[in-house]
C-alpha positions in Angstrom: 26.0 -2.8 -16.9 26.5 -2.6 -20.8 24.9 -5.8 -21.2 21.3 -4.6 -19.8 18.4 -4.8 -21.7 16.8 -1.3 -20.8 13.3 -2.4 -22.3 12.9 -5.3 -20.5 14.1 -3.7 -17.0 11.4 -1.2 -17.9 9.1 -3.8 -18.6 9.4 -5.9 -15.3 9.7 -2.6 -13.4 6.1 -1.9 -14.7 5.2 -5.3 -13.8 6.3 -4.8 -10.1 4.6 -1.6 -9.7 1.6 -3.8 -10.8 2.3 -6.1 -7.9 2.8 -3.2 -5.3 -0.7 -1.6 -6.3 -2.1 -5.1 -6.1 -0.8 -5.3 -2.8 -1.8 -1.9 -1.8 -5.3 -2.7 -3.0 -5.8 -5.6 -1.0 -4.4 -3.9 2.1 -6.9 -0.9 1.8 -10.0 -3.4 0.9 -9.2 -5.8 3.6 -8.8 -2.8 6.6 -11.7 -1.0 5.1 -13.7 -3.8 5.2 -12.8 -4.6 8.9 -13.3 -1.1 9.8 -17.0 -1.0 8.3 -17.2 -4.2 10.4 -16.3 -2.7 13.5 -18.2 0.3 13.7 -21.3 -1.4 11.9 -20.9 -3.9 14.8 -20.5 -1.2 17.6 -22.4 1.4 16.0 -26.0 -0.7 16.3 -25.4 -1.5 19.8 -24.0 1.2 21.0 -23.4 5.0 19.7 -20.1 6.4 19.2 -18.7 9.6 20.7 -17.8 12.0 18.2 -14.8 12.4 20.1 -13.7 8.7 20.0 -15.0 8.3 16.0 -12.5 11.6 15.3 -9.6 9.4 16.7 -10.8 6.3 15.0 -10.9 7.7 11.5 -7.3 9.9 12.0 -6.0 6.1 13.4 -7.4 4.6 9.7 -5.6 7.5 8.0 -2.7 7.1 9.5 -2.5 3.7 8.7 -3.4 3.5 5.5 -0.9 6.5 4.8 1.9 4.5 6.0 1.0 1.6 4.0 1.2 3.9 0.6 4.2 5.6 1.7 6.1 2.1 2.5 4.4 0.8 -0.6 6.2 3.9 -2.7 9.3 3.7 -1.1 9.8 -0.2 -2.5 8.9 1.0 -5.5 11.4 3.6 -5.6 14.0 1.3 -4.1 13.5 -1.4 -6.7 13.4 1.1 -9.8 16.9 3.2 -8.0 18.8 -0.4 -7.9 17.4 -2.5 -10.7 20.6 -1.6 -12.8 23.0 -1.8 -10.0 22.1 -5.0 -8.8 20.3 -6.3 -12.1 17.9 -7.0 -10.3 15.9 -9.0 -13.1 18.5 -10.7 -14.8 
């Protein structure tokens, strides 16, 4: 562990947190975009019970608060290991 350049740990760390928000961004415009699809879609044909759009929308939360949280936990994996397993060497 003496032997680790601390900078360039840092650096790609930065980097991969790049990748997870990347990752995180597609996930939330691609589900978004299927959502508006869906209830554009079923909206124009037919309405929606309040009831049923309430369960819909705490379903999307859900989800996309899930994804985030896994999303933060890999990040927070990667950075508690990177020196224990040097990870970018």
């Amino acid at each position: 562990m003496a032997n680790i350049d601390n900078n360039r740990y840092h650096s790609k760390l930065k980097q991969d947190a790049g990748v997870i928000l990347l990752l995180l961004a597609l996930l939330y415009f691609s589900e978004i975009y299927m959502i508006y699809n869906i209830l554009a879609t079923i909206g124009a044909n037919v309405p929606i019970p309040f009831t049923l759009m309430g369960l819909y929308v705490l379903f999307i939360i859900l989800l996309l608060g899930i994804e985030t949280l896994g999303c933060v936990g890999v990040y927070n994996s990667i950075r508690k290991h990177m020196f224990e397993f040097e990870y970018y060497d």
